[in-house]
Structure formats: structure tokens, C-alpha cells
ROVEXDREN-727486 format. One record per residue (C-alpha): x, y, z. Coordinates in pm, whole numbers, plus 32768, in hexadecimal, padded with zeros to 4 digits. Layout:
XYZ...
end
This chain:
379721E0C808388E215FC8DB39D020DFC83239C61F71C8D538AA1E63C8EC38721DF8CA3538A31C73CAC837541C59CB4E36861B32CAAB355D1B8ACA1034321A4CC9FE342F19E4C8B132D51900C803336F17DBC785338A1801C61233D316EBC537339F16DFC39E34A8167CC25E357717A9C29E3550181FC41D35391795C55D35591836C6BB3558175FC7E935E51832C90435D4198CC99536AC1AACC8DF37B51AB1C94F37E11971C9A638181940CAFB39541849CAC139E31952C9D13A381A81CAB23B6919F9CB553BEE19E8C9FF3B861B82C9D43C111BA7CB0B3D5A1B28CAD33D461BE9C9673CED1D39CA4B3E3F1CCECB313F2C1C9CCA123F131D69C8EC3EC01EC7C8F53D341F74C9283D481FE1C7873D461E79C7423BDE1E33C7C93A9E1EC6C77C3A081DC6C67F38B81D07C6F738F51C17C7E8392C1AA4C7313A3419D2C7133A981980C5CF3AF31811C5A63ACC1794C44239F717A4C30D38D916F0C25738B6171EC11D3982183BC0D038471930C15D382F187EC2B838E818D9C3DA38D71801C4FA39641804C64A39D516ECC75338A516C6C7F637A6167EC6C4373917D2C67537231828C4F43700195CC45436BC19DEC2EB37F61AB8C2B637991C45C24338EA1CB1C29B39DB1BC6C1A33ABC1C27C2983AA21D72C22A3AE81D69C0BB3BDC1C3FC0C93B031AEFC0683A891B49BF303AD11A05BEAD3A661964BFD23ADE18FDC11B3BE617BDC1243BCA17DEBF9F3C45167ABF3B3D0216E3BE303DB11818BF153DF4170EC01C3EA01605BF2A3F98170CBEBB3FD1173EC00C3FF11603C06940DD15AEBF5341F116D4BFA141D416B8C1354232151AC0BD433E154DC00343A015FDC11043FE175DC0CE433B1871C18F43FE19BAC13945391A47C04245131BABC080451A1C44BF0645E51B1EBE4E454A1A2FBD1F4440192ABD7D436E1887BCAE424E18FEBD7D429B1A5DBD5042D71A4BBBC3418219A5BBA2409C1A8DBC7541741BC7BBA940E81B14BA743FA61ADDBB153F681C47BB513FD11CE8BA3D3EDD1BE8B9773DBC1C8CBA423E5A1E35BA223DD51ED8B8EA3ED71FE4B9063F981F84B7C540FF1F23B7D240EA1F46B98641D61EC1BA9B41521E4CBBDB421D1E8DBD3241A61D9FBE4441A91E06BFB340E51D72C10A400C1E8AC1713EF11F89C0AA3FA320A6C17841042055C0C9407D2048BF7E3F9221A4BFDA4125222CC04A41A921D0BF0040C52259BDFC40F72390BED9427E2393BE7B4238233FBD0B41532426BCEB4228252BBD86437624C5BCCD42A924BDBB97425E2653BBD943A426B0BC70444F263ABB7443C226FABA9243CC283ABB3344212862BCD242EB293FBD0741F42817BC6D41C92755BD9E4045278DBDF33F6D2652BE283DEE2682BE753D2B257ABF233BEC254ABFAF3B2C25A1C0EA3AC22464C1983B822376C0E93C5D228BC18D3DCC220AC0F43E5E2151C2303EE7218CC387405121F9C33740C3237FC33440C723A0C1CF3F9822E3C1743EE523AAC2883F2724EFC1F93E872467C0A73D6423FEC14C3C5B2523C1983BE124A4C3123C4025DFC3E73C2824F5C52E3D1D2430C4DF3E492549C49A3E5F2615C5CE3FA9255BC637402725D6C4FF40FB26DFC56A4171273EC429409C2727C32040F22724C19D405E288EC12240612801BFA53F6C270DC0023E17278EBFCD3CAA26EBBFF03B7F2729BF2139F7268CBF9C39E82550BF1B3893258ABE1F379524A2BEE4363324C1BEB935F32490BFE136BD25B1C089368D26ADBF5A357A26F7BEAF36352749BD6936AF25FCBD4C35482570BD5534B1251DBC2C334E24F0BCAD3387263BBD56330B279DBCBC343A2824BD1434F82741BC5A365527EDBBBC375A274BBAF738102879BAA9381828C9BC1A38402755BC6D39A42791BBBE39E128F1BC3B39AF2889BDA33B1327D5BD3E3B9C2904BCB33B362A09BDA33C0E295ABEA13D562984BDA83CEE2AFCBD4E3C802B34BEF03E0C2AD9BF3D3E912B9CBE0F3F132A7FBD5C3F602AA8BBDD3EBC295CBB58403428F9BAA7409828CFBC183FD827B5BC4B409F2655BC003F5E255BBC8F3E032539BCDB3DEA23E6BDCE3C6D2398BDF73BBB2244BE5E3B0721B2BD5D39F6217ABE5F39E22290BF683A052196C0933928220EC17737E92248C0EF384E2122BFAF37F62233BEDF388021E7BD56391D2311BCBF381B23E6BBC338A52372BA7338A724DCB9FA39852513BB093A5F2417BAD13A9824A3B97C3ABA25EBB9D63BE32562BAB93C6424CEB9953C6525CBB8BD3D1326C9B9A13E0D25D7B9ED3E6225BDB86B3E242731B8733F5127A5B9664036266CB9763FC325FFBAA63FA02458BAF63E532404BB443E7622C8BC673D4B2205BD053D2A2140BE4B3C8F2016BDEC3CDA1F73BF1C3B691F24BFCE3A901F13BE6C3B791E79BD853BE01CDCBD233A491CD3BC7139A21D5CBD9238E01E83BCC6386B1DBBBB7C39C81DF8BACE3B061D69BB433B641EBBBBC53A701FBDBBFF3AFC20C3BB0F3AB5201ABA0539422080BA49398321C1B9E23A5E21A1B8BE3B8C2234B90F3CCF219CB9393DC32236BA753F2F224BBA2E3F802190BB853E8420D6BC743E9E2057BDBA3DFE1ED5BE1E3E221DF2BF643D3A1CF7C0283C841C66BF2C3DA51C51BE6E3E191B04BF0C3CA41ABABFDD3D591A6DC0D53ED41AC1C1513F871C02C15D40051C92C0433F9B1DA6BF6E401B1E6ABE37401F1F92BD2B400B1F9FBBE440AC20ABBACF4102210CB999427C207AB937431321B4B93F42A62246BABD42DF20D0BB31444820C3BAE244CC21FEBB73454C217ABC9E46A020DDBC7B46D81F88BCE046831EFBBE4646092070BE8944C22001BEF4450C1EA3BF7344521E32C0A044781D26C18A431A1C58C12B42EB1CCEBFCD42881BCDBEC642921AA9C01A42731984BF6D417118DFC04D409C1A34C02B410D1A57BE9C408418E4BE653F30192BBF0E3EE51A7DBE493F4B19CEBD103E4E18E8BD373D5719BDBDD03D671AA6BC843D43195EBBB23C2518EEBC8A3B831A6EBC6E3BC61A6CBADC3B92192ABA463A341907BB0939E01A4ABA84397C1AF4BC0239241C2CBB8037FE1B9ABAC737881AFFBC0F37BC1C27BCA3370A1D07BBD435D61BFDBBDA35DF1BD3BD3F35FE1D35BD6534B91D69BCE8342A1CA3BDCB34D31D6ABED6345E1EDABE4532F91E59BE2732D61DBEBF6D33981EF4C03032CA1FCABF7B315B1F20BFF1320E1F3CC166326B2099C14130EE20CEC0B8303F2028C1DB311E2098C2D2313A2205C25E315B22AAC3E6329221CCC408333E21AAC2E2339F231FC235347E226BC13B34C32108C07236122128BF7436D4206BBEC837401F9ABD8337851E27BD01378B1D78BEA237EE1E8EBF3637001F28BFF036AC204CC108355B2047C1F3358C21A4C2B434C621D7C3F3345F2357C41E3356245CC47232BC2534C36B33CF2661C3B234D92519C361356C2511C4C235CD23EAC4EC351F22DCC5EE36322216C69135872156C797345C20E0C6933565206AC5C0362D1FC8C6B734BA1EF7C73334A01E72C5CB35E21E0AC5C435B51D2CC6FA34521CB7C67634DC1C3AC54335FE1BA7C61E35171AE9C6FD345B1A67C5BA356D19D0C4EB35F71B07C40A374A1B95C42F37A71D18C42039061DB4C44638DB1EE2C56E380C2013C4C738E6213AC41338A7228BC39538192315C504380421A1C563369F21D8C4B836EB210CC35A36D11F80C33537A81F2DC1FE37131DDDC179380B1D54C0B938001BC5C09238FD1ADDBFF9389C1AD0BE673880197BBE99374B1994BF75363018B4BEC534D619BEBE9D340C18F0BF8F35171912C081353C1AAAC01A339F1A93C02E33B91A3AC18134951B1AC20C33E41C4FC19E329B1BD0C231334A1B90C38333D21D18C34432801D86C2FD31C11CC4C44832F41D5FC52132A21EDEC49631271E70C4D131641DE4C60F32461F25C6B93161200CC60C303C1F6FC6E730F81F52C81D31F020A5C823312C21C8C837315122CBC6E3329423B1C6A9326E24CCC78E3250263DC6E633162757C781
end
């Protein structure tokens, strides 16, 4: 697939119910100077998302543009609007410190920054934790690196090992890149950290051993697929000071095998090592629990969370045990935007929003709804569709052949069907052959009902008019 949408309207049916309504061509003509001007100004990374024009919400699940366009949103802004867009609550708090007016104070006391602390910690079940607030998922990815590596080299210089996993994806930033497991995106790392090693991620989808419903089905070599790569390098298992795995393997929104997850566990306690989890794109109630962990009944000993966190501005965090939190002297780790009032007051209330409405519950009902209805569509379109995955509203629709390589330009005509029809996708991942449905958990079901029947006439629609995946 091609790495940009073009500006070329498409001729759109006019489409018009409670929660959509199209009345122009896609892109809309009036729209592209603004692209263009986008294109001019900031650099070619920034584009590549479907060609609208994001202009305000409805609803919390609407997005609308200028020229009367609205669209049910599957893309929550990718893991951000959890709690809705324009929350009313989030935006009050906003409104309220931007009034006062105060809009930064680096690392000293606010108010705002005292109360979203308290918020947070009301929400970690890591008992007697500290939370350390930063802007990005990438800076909070850097620093469970450092604890987790101070945390071993403290102990003994030689325990510095840290295994990841293959695929996943922990930010943009050198360290958090050398966490994450996507080969494509290191090769301007010169100089790469040799006690960072990555294990397969154990997705059913990619390993048969990892598949329940599959004969070949292996928890013992499920867990020995981690500790092959530690005995392949010649590492003596003390050596290891972390394990840093997503709670949610990102791009397939895959959930971790429970077993697994308690196997992890359990080696951790085994050889002193801290166990951390990204929690970053599933967590703040999106899988069913208020983090997705928690499914599996293990507790980490440090966890990474962001987007979702506030629902709406920047600013993420981590979370950890007392005594790996407070290792760092004072102003050590101080950053210009951490705990910013304005974005301290909006997660504050985003996590009251997210816990005293109880979103987990809606998400774990709604995603029901979600597994059922993904599941008929992957059913009655089985040529198309080689995988559905996913847990709570976090879903994965993945567009391949029946040797799983991946069908980019299918995937991209869905995309602009359900577009041109009133339903909202962020640009394809994983082989740009994967549609991650993930709506705000405020979504009402009718509106969630509707969406995945416009998904399901789109598939039905390319499938007629696209010929079938070529063989070779």
C-alpha cells in the first residue's frame, strides 16, 4: 500500500441517519488546500491518515468536519477518547485551570498536579506505588527502561538484560525503540543495546502453540519460546533485571495467554527480575478491567499508561512499587511539562470520569457485542478476513490470504468504503492489512450496531468489486 492517501475526490451516496451523514465527495473538494498547506509545512511523517478534516465532536463518538460530514469514530483517536471526545467533565477541568490562568510550572506544586497524583494512585493496584507523570508514552517506555536497569545493576553490574517482544511497539524515541520488537523501525540505530533481547510475542494467530483451538497447542513451549531466546544468547537467567511486555500485543490486539502471564510472573519472582507492562493503548477500562492485567491475575511491579489516561491532552505516566520509584534523587528526572497543570487537571478528571462510571463494565458488555458481530463478518467473509482479535473494545479485523500475507490494497478499499459511508478508521497497521476498531466506551450499542454493519457492507462491497487475493 502506498504510505499516503491521495487528494482525489471520490463520489460519495448521500448518507444521512442518527449517527452518520455524508454530503460531499471524499475528500472534500474544499478540504485539500488545507492538506496541501499541511503537505508544505510540516514534514511527509506527519501525513498518511485518511483524508478528513477533523473539526469537532458529537456526542463524544461523532467526528464531524467543517463542511457537514459526520462520522462514527473507530479510531478514538487511536486509544485516546476512551471516555469520550470533549468529555464535559475533562473539558471543565480544563476550563477551570486555563481560567485561573496558569498554563505551565515545570515540576513545582499545583493543585492540579497533587490531585491527578491522588487520582492515579486511587486507580494502581500496585500496593503502596508512586506515580511519575511525563507528556509522551515514549518517555515513560525510556524510564521503566532505566528503572528496570538500575534496579539490576545495582544489584550486580553484569544483571542488566531486559527481554522484550517481537512486534511490539513502546514509542518513537531511541530507547523506547530498542524495547519495542519492530525490526523496520531500528535500522538508524547504529548502536544497538546487546542486553536487550526479544522473544515472539505468543499470538495465536502467528503461532500455533499459542492457539488453543489449535492441535498443536503448547503451553510448555508457549513459555520456552521465551526462554530459548535467553539460553540462544547464553544468558544465565540471574542476569536478567526486566521483562517489559504489552499487556495487549498492539498489532494484532492479541491479550496475553493467562498461563503466560503467570509464567512471566513467576520467573520474575524466581530470579529478581521486575516484571513492567505497557499499558499504554489497552489500558484506562478499555479491556473489561481498568487495566488489562488485571485479566490475568497478576500484578506487575511497574506499568506504563498514557492517552486514555487524560482522554484527551498529553500527558502520560508510570506506575511502581515505593521502593524502585524513589531511587532517583531529587529533580533527577524533572521535565519541562511533567504534571502541566492544564494536562494534570484533564487526566484527573478523565480517570474520575473512567472510574466512577464504572467503563470497564461497559466495556466488557459492549465488547461482546463487538466479538460476536466481528466474528459473523469474519464467518461470511472468510476469503477476506484470515483473522478477528481482540478484548473488552479493543478490537483487530486483519485482511489476508490463506498463507497470511497480508492484502494491503483490499484493506486500504474498505477503509475508504467505510469512509464514504459515515465510519471512521485510523490508516491500517501491521502490513497496513489490520483495521483496529476501537470506539470511545461511551459509544451507545445502536450507534456501535451501526458501525459494524457499515464495516461489514464495505468488506461485502470490495469483495464484489476487487477481484480475489492473487496466489503466487
Amino acid at each position: 500500500m502506498k504510505p499516503d492517501f491521495d487528494f482525489i475526490p471520490r463520489k460519495t451516496a448521500t448518507v444521512r441517519t442518527l449517527h452518520r451523514c455524508i454530503k460531499t465527495p471524499i475528500p472534500v473538494p474544499e478540504s485539500i488546500p488545507l492538506f496541501r498547506e499541511m503537505e508544505k509545512y510540516e514534514i511527509h511523517a506527519s501525513m498518511g491518515q485518511p483524508p478528513i478534516v477533523w473539526h469537532h465532536t458529537e456526542d463524544g463518538y461523532k467526528i464531524c468536519d467543517p463542511y457537514g460530514n459526520k462520522w462514527i469514530d473507530f479510531s478514538s483517536a487511536i486509544f485516546i477518547a476512551n471516555a469520550g471526545h470533549g468529555n464535559s467533565e475533562i473539558r471543565a477541568a480544563i476550563h477551570k485551570t486555563v481560567d485561573k490562568p496558569l498554563l505551565a510550572s515545570f515540576i513545582f506544586a499545583t493543585e492540579e498536579r497533587v490531585e491527578a497524583a491522588k487520582e492515579y494512585i486511587s486507580v494502581c493496584p500496585i500496593p503502596d506505588a508512586k506515580v511519575h507523570m511525563l507528556s509522551s508514552g515514549s518517555e515513560v517506555c525510556e524510564l521503566a527502561l532505566k528503572i528496570m536497569r538500575v534496579y539490576g545493576v545495582r544489584k550486580d553490574p553484569k544483571k542488566r538484560v531486559i527481554v522484550t517482544f517481537r512486534d511490539s511497539f513502546h514509542g518513537r524515541t531511541l530507547g523506547a525503540q530498542q524495547l519495542g520488537g519492530v525490526e523496520s523501525q531500528k535500522d538508524w540505530i547504529t548502536a544497538r543495546d546487546p542486553d536487550i533481547l526479544q522473544a515472539p510475542y505468543p499470538t495465536a494467530y502467528e503461532h500455533c502453540w499459542a492457539d488453543p483451538e489449535n492441535p498443536g497447542f503448547d503451553e510448555e513451549r508457549m513459555f520456552r519460546s521465551f526462554l530459548d531466546v535467553l539460553d540462544k544468547n547464553g544468558v544465565d537467567h540471574d542476569r536478567v533485571c526486566g521483562v517489559f511486555i504489552e499487556s495487549y500485543h498492539a498489532p494484532l490486539c492479541a491479550p496475553l495467554p493467562v498461563s503466560y502471564a503467570k509464567r512471566l510472573r513467576a520467573f520474575c519472582d524466581e530470579h529478581d527480575a521486575l516484571l513492567g507492562m505497557d499499558e499504554i493503548q489497552i489500558g484506562g477500562c478499555r479491556s473489561g478491567r481498568f487495566w488489562c492485567f488485571e485479566n490475568y491475575g497478576i500484578l506487575p511491579d511497574l506499568f506504563t499508561a498514557g492517552k486514555s489516561t487524560s482522554s484527551s491532552l498529553p500527558q502520560s505516566c508510570i506506575f511502581g512499587r515505593r521502593e524502585l520509584m524513589d531511587v532517583f534523587p531529587a529533580q533527577s528526572l524533572a521535565s519541562t511539562h511533567s504534571g502541566s497543570p492544564v494536562c494534570s487537571a484533564a487526566s484527573a478528571a478523565s480517570i474520575r470520569f473512567l472510574r466512577d462510571n464504572r467503563m470497564w463494565e461497559a466495556a466488557a458488555e459492549k465488547g461482546k457485542i463487538m466479538e460476536e458481530r466481528l466474528r459473523q463478518i469474519q464467518s461470511r467473509h472468510w476469503n477476506r478476513v484470515a483473522y478477528v482479535g481482540g478484548i473488552g473494545m479493543g478490537w483487530n479485523i486483519h485482511f489476508a490470504d490463506r498463507e497470511k500475507k497480508p492484502q494491503p490494497e483490499f484493506t486500504r478499499e474498505v477503509l475508504l468504503r467505510c469512509l464514504e459511508t459515515g465510519l471512521l478508521f485510523s490508516a491500517p497497521n501491521n502490513h497496513d492489512s489490520s483495521l483496529r476498531c476501537m470506539p470511545p466506551l461511551t459509544m451507545p450499542n445502536d450507534a456501535l450496531e451501526e458501525g459494524l454493519d457499515v464495516l461489514d457492507t464495505a468488506i461485502a462491497r470490495a469483495d464484489a468489486e476487487m477481484p480475489p487475493y492473487r496466489r503466487e
